[in-house]
PyMOL Python script that loads the backbone (N, CA, C, O; Angstrom):
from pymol import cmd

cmd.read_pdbstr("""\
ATOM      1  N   UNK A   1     -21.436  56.566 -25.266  1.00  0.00           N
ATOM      2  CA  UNK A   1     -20.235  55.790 -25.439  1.00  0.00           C
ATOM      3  C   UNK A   1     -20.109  54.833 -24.254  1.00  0.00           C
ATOM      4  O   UNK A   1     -19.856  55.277 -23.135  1.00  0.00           O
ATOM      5  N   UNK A   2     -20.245  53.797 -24.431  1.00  0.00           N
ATOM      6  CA  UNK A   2     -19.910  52.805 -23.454  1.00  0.00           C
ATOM      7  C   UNK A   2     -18.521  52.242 -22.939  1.00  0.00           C
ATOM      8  O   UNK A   2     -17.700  51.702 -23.680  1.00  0.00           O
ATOM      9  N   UNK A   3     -18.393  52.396 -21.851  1.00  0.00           N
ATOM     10  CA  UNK A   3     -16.934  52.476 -21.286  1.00  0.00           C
ATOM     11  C   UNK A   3     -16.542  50.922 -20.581  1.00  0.00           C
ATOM     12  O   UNK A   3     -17.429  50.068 -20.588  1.00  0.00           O
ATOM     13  N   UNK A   4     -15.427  50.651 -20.083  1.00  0.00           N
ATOM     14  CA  UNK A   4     -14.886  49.202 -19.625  1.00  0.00           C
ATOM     15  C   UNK A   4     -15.426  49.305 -18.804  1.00  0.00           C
ATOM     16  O   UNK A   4     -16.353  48.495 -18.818  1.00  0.00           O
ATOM     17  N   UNK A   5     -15.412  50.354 -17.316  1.00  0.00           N
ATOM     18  CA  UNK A   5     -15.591  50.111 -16.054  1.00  0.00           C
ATOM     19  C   UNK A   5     -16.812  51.383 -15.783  1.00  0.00           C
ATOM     20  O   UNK A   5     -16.895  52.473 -16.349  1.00  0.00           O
ATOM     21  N   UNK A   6     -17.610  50.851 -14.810  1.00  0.00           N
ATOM     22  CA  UNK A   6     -18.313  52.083 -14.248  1.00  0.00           C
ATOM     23  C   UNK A   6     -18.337  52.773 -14.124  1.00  0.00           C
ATOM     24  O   UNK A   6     -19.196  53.540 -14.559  1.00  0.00           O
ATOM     25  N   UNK A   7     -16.881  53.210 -13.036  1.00  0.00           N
ATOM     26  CA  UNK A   7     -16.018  54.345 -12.577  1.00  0.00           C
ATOM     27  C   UNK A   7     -15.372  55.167 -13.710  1.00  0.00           C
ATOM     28  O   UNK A   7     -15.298  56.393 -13.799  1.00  0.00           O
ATOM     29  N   UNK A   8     -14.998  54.377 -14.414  1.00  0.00           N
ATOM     30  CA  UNK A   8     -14.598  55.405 -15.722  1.00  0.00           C
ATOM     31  C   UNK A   8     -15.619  56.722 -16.256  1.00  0.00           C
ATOM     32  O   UNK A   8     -15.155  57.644 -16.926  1.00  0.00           O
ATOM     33  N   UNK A   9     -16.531  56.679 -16.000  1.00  0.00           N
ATOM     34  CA  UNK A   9     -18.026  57.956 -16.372  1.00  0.00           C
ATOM     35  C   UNK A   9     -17.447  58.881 -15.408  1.00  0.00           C
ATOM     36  O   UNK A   9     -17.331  59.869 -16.134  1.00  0.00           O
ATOM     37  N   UNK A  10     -17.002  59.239 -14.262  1.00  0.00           N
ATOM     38  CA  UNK A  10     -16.442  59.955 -13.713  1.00  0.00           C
ATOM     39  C   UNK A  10     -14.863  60.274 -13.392  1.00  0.00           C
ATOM     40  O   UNK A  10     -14.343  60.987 -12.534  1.00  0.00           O
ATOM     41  N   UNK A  11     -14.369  59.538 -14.327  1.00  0.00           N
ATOM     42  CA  UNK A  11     -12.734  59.648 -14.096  1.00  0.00           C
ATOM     43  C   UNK A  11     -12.447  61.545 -14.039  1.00  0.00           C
ATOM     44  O   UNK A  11     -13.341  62.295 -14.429  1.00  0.00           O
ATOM     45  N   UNK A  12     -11.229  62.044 -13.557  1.00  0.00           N
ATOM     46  CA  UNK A  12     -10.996  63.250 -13.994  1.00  0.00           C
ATOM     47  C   UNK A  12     -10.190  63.152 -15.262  1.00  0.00           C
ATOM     48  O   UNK A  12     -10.557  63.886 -16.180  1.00  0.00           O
ATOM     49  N   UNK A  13      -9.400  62.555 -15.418  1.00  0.00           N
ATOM     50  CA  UNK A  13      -8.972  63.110 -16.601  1.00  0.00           C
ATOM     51  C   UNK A  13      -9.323  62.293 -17.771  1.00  0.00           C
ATOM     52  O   UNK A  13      -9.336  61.076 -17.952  1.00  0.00           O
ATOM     53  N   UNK A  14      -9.813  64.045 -19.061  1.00  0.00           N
ATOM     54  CA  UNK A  14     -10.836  63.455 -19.752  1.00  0.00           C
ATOM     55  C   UNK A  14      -9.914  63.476 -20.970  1.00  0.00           C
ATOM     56  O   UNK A  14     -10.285  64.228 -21.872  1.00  0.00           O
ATOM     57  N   UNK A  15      -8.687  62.735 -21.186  1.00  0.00           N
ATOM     58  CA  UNK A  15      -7.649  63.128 -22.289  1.00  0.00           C
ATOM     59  C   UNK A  15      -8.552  62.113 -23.318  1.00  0.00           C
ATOM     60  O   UNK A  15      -8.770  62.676 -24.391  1.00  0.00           O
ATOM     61  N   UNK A  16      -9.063  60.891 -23.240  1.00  0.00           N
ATOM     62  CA  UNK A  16      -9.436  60.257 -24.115  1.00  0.00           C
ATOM     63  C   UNK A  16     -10.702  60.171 -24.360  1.00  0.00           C
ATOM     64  O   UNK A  16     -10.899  60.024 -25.567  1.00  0.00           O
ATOM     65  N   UNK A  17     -11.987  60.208 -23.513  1.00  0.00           N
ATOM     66  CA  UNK A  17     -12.698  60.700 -23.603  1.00  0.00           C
ATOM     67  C   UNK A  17     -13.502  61.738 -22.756  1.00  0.00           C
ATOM     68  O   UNK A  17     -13.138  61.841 -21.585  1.00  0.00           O
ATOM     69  N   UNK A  18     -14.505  62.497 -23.155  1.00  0.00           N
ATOM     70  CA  UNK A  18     -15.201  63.435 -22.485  1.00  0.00           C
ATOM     71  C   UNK A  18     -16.494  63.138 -21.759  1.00  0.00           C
ATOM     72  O   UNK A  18     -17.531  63.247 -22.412  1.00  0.00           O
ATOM     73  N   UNK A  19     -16.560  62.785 -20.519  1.00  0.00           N
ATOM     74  CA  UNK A  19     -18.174  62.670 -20.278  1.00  0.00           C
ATOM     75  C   UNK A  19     -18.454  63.955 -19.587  1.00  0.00           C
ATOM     76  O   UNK A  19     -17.747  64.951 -19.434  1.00  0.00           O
ATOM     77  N   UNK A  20     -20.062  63.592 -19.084  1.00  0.00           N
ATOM     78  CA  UNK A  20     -20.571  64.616 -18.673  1.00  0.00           C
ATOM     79  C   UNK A  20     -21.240  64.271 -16.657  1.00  0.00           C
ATOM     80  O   UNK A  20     -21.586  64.906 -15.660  1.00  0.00           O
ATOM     81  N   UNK A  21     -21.082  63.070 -17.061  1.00  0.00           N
ATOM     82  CA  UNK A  21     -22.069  62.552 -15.765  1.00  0.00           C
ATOM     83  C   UNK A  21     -21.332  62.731 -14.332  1.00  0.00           C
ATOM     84  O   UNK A  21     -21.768  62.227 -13.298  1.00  0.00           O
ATOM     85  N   UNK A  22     -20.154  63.518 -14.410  1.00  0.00           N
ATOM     86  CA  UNK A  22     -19.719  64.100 -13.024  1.00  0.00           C
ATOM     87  C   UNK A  22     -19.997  65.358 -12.877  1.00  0.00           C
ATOM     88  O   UNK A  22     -19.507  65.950 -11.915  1.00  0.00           O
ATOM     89  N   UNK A  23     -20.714  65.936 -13.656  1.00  0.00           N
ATOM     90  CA  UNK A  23     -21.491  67.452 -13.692  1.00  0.00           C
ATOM     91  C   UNK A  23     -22.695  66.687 -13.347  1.00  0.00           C
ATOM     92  O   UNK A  23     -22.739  66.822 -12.124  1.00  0.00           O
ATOM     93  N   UNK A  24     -23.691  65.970 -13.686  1.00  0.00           N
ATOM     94  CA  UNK A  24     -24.560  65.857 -13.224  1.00  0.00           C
ATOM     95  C   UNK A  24     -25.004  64.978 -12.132  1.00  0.00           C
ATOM     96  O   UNK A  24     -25.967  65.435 -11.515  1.00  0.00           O
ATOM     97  N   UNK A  25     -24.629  64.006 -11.784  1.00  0.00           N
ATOM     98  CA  UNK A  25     -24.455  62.946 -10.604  1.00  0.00           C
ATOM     99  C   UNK A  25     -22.931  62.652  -9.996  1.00  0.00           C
ATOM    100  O   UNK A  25     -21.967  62.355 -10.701  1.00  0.00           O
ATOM    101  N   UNK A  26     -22.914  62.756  -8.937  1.00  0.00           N
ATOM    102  CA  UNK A  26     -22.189  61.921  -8.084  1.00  0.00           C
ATOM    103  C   UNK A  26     -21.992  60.352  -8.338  1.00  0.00           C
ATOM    104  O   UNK A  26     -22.903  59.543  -8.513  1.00  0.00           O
ATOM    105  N   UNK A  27     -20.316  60.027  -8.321  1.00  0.00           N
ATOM    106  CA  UNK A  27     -20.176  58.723  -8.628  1.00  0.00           C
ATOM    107  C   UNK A  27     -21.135  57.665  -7.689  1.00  0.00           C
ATOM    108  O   UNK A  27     -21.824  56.672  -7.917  1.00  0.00           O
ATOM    109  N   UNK A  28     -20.726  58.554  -6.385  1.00  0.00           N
ATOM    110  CA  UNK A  28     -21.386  57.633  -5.070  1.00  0.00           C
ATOM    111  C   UNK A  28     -23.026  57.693  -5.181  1.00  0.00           C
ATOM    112  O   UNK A  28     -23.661  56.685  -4.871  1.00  0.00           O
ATOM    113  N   UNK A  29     -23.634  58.750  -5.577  1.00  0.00           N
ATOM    114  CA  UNK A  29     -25.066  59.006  -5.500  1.00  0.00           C
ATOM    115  C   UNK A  29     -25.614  58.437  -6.147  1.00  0.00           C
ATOM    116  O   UNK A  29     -26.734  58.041  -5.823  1.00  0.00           O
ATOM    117  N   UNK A  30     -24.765  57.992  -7.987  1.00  0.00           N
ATOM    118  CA  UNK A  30     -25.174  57.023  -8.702  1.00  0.00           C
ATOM    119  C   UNK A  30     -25.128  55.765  -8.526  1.00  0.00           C
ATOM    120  O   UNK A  30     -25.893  55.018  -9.135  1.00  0.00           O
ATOM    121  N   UNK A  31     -24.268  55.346  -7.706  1.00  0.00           N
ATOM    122  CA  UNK A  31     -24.139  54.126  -7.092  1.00  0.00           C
ATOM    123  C   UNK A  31     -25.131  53.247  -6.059  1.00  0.00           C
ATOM    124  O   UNK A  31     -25.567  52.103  -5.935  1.00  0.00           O
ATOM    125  N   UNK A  32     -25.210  55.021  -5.174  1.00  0.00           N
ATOM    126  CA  UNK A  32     -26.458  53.981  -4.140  1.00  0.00           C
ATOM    127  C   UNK A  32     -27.363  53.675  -4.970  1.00  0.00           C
ATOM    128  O   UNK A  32     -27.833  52.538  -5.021  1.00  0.00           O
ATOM    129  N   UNK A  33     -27.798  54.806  -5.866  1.00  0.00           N
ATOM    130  CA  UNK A  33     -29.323  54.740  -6.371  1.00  0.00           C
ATOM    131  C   UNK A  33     -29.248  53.155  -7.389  1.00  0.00           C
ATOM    132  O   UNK A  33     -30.321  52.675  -7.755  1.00  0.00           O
ATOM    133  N   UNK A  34     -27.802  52.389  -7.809  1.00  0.00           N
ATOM    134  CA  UNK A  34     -27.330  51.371  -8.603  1.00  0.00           C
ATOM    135  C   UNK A  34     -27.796  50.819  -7.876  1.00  0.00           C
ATOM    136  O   UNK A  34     -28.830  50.259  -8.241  1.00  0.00           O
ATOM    137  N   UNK A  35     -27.373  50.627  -6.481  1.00  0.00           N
ATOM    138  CA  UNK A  35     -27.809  49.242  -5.630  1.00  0.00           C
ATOM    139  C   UNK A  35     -29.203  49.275  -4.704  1.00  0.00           C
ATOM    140  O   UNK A  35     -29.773  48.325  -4.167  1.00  0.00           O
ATOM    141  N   UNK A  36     -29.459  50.305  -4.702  1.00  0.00           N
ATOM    142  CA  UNK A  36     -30.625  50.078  -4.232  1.00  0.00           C
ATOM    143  C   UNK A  36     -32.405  49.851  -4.518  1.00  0.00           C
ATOM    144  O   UNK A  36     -33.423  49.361  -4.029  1.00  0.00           O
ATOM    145  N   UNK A  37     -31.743  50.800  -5.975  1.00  0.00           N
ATOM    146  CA  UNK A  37     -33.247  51.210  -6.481  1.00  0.00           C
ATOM    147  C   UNK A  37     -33.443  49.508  -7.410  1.00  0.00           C
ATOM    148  O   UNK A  37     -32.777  49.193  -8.396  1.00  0.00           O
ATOM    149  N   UNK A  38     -34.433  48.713  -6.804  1.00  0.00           N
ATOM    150  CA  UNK A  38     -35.398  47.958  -7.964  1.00  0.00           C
ATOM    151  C   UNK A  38     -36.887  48.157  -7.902  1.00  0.00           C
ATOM    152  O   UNK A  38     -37.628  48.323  -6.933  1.00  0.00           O
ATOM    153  N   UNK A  39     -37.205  48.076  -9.588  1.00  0.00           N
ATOM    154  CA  UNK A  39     -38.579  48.015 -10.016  1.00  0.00           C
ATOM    155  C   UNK A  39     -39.285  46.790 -10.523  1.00  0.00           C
ATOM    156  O   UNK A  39     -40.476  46.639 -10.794  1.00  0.00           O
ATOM    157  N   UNK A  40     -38.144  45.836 -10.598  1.00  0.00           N
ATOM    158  CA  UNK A  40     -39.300  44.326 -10.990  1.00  0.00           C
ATOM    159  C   UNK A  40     -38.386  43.016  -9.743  1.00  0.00           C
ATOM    160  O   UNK A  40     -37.448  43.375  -9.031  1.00  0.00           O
ATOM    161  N   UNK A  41     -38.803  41.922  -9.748  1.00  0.00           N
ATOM    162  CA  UNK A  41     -38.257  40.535  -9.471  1.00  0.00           C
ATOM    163  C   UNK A  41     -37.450  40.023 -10.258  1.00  0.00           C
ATOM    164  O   UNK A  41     -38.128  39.507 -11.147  1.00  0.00           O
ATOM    165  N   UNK A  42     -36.242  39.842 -10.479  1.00  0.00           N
ATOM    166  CA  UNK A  42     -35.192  39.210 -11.211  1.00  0.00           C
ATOM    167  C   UNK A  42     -36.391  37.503 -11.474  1.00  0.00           C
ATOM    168  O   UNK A  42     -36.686  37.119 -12.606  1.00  0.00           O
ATOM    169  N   UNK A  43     -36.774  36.920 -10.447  1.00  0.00           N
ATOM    170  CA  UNK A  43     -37.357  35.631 -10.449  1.00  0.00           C
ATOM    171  C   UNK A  43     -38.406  35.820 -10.820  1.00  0.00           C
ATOM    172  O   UNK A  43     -39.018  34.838 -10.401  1.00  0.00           O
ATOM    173  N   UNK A  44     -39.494  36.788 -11.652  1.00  0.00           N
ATOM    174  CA  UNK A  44     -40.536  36.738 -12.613  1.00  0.00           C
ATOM    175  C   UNK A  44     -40.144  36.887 -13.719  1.00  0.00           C
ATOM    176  O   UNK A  44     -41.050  37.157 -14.507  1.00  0.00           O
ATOM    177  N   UNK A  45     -39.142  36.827 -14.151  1.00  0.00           N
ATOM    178  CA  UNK A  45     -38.352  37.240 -15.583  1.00  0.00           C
ATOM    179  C   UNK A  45     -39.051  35.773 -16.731  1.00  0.00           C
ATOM    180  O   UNK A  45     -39.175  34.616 -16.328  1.00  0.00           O
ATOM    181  N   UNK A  46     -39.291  36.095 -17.685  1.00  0.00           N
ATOM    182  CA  UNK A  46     -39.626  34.831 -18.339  1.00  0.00           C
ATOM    183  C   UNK A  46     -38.067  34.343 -19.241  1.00  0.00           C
ATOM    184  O   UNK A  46     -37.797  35.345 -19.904  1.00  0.00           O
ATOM    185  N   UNK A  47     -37.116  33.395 -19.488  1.00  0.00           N
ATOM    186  CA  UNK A  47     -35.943  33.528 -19.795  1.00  0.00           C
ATOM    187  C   UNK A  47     -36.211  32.782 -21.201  1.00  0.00           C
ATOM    188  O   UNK A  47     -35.338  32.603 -22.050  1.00  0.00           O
ATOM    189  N   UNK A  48     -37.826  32.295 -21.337  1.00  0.00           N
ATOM    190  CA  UNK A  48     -38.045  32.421 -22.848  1.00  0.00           C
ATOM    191  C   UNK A  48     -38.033  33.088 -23.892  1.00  0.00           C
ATOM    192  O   UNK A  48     -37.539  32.867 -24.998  1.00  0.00           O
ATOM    193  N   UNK A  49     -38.788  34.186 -23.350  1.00  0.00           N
ATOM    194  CA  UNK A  49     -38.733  35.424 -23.977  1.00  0.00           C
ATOM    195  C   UNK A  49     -37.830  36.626 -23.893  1.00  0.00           C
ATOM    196  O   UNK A  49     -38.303  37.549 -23.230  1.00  0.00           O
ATOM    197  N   UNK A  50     -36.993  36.765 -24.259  1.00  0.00           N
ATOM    198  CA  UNK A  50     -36.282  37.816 -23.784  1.00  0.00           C
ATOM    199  C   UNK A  50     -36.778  39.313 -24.036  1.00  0.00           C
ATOM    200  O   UNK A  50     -36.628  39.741 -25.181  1.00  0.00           O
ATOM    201  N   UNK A  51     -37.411  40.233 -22.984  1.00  0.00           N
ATOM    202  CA  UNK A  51     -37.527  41.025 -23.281  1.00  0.00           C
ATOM    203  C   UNK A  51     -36.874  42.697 -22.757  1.00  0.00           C
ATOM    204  O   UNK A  51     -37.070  43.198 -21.650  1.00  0.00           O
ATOM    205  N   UNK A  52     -36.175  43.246 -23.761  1.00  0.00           N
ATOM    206  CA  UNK A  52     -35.451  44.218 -23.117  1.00  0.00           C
ATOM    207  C   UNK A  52     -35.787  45.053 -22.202  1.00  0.00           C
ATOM    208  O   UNK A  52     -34.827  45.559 -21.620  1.00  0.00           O
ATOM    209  N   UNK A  53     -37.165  45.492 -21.751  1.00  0.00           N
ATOM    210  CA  UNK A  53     -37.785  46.099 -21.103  1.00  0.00           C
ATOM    211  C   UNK A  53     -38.546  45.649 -20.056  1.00  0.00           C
ATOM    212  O   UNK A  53     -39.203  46.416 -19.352  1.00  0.00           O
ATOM    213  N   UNK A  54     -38.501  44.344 -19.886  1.00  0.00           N
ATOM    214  CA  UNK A  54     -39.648  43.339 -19.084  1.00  0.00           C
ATOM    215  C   UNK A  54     -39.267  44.188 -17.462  1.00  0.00           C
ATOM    216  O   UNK A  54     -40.233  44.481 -16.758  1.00  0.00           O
ATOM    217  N   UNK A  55     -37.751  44.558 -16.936  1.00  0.00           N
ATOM    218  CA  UNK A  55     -37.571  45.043 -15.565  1.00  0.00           C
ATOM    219  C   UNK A  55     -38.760  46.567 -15.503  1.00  0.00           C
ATOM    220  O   UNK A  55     -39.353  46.911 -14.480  1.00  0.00           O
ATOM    221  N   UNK A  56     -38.882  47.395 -17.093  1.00  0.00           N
ATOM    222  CA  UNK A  56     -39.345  48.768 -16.642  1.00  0.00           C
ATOM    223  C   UNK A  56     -40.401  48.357 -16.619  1.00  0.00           C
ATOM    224  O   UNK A  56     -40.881  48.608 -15.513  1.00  0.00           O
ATOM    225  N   UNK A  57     -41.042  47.869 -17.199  1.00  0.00           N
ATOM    226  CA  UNK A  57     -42.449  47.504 -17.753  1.00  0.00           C
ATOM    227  C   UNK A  57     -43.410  47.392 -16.299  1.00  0.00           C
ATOM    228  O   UNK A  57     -44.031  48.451 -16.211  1.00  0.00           O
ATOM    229  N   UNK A  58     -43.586  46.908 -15.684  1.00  0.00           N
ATOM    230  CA  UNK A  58     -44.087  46.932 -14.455  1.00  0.00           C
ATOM    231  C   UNK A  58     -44.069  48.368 -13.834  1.00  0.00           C
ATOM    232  O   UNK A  58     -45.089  48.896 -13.390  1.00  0.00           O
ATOM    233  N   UNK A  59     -43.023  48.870 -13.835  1.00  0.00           N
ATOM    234  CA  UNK A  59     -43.315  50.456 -13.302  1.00  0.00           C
ATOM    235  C   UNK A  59     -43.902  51.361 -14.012  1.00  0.00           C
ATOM    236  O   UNK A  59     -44.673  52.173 -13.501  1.00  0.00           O
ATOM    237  N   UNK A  60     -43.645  51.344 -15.157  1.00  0.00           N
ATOM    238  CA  UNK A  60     -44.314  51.991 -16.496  1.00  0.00           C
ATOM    239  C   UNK A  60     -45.828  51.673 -15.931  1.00  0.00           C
ATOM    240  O   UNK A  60     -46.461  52.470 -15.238  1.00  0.00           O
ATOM    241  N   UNK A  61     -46.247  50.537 -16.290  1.00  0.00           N
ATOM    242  CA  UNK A  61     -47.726  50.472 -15.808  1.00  0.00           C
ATOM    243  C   UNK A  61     -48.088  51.115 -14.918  1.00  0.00           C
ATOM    244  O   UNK A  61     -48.848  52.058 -15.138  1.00  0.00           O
ATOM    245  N   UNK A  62     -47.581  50.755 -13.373  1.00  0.00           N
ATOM    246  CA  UNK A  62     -47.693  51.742 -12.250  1.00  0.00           C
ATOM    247  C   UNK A  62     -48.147  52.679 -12.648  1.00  0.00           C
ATOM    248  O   UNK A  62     -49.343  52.925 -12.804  1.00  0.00           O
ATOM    249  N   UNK A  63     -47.268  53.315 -12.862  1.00  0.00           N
ATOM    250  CA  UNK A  63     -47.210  55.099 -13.223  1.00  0.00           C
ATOM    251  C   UNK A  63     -47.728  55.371 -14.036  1.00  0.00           C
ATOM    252  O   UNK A  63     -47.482  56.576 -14.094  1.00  0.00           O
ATOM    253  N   UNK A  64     -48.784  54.992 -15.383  1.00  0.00           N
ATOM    254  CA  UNK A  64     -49.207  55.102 -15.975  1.00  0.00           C
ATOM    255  C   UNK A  64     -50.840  55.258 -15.553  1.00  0.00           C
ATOM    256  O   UNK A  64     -51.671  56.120 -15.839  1.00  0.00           O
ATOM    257  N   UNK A  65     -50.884  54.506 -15.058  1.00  0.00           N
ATOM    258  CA  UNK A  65     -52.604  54.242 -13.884  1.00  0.00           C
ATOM    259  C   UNK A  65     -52.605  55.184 -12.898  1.00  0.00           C
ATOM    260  O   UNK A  65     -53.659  55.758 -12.624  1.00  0.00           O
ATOM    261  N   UNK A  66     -51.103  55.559 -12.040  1.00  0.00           N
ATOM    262  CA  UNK A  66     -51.174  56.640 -11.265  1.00  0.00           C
ATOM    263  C   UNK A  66     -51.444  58.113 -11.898  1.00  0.00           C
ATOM    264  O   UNK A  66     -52.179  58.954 -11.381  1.00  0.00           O
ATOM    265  N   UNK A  67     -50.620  58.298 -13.272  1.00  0.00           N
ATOM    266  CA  UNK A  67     -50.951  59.364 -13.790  1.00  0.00           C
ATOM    267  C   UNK A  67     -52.173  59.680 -14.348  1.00  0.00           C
ATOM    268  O   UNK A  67     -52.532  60.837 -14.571  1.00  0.00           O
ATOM    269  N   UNK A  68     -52.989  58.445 -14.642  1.00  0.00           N
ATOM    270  CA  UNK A  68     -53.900  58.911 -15.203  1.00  0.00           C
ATOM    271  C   UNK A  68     -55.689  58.928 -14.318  1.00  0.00           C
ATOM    272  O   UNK A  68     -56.836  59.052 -14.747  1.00  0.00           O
ATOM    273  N   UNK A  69     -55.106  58.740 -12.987  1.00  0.00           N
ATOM    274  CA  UNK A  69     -55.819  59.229 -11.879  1.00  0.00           C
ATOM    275  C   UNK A  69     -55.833  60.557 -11.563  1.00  0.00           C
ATOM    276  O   UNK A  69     -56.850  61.032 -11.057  1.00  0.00           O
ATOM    277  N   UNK A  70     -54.616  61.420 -11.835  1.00  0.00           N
ATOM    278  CA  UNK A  70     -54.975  62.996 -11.296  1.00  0.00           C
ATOM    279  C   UNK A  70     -54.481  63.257 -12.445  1.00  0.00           C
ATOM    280  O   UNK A  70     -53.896  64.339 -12.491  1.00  0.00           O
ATOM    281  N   UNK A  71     -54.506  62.568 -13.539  1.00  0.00           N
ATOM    282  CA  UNK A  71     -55.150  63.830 -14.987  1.00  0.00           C
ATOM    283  C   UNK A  71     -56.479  64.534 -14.689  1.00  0.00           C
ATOM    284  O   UNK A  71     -57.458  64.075 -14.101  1.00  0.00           O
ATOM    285  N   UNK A  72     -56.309  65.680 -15.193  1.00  0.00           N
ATOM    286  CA  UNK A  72     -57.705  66.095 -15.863  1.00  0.00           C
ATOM    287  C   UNK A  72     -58.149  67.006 -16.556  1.00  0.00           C
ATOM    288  O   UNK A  72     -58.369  68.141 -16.132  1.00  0.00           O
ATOM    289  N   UNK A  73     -58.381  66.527 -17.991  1.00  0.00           N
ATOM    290  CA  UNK A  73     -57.815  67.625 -18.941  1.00  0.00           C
ATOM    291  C   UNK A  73     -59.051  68.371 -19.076  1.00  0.00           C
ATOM    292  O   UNK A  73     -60.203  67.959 -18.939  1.00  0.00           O
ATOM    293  N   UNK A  74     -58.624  69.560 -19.375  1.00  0.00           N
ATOM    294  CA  UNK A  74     -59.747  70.857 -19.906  1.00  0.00           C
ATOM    295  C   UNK A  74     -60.485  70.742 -21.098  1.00  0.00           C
ATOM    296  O   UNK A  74     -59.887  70.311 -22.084  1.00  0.00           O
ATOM    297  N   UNK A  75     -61.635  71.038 -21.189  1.00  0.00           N
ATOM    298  CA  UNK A  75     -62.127  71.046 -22.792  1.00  0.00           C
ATOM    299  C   UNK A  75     -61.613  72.037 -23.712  1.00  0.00           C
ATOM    300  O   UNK A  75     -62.312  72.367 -24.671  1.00  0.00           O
ATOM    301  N   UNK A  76     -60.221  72.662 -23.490  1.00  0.00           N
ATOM    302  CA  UNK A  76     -60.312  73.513 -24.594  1.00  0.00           C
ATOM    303  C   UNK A  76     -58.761  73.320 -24.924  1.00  0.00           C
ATOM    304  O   UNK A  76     -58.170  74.085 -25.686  1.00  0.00           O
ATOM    305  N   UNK A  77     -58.150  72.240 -24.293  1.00  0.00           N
ATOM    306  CA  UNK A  77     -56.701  71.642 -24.764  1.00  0.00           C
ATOM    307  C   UNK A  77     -56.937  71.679 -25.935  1.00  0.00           C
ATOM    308  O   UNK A  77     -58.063  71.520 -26.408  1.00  0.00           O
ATOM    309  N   UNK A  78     -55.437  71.997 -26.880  1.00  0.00           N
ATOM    310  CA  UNK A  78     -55.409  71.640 -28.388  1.00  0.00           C
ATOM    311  C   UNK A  78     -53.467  71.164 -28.413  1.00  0.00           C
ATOM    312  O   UNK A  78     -52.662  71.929 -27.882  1.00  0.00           O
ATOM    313  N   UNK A  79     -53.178  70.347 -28.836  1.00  0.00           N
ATOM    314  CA  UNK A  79     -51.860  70.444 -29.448  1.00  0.00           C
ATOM    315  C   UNK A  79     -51.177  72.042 -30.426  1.00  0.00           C
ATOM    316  O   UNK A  79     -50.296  72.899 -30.354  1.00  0.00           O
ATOM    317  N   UNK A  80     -52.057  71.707 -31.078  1.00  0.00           N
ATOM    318  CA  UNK A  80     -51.335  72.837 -32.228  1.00  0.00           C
ATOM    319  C   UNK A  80     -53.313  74.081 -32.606  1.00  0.00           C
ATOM    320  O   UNK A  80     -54.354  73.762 -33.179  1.00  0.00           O
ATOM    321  N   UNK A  81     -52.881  75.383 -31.919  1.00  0.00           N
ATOM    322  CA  UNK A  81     -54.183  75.878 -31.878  1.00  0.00           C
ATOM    323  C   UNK A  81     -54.521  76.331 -33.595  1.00  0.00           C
ATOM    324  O   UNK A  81     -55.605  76.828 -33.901  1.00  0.00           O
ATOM    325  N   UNK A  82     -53.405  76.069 -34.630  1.00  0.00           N
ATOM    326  CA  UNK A  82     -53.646  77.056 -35.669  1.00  0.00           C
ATOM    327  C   UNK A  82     -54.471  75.641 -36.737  1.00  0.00           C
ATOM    328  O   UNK A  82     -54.646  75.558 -37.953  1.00  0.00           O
ATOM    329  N   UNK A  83     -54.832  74.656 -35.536  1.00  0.00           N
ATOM    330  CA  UNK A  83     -55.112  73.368 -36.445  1.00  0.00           C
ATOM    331  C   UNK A  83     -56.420  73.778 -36.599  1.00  0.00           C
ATOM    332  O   UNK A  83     -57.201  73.108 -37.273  1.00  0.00           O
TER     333      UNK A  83
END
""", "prot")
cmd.dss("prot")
cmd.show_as("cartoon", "prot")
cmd.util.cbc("prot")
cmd.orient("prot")
């Protein structure tokens, strides 16, 4: 449910609606991590294309190349063994 203000996800009183995200984060903890944490350049953005994901996309890659450096799967992995 998307709310007017930020601060509203942690309001106490939940007469109108119910969240959850003051059980799990801190207003303030979510905040630093708001202002501090970036994963792309606002100024590589292409504003032709709009793409909803273009900020993750770069880290995704990252982490995708990182993970698949200390994979290393066993020969006897199966998803589903009764296959």
């Amino acid at each position: 449910m998307k709310m007017p203000c930020l601060s509203n996800y942690w309001r106490q009183k939940k007469r109108l609606f119910k969240t959850e995200f003051g059980v799990i984060m801190t207003r303030d903890c979510f905040l630093m991590i708001w202002r501090y944490l970036h994963v792309a350049n606002n100024g590589n953005a292409d504003p032709a294309t709009p793409d909803c994901l273009a900020k993750l996309r770069p880290m995704r890659t990252y982490l995708n190349e990182k993970f698949w450096t200390v994979y290393i799967p066993y020969g006897d992995e199966t998803i589903n063994k009764s296959m």
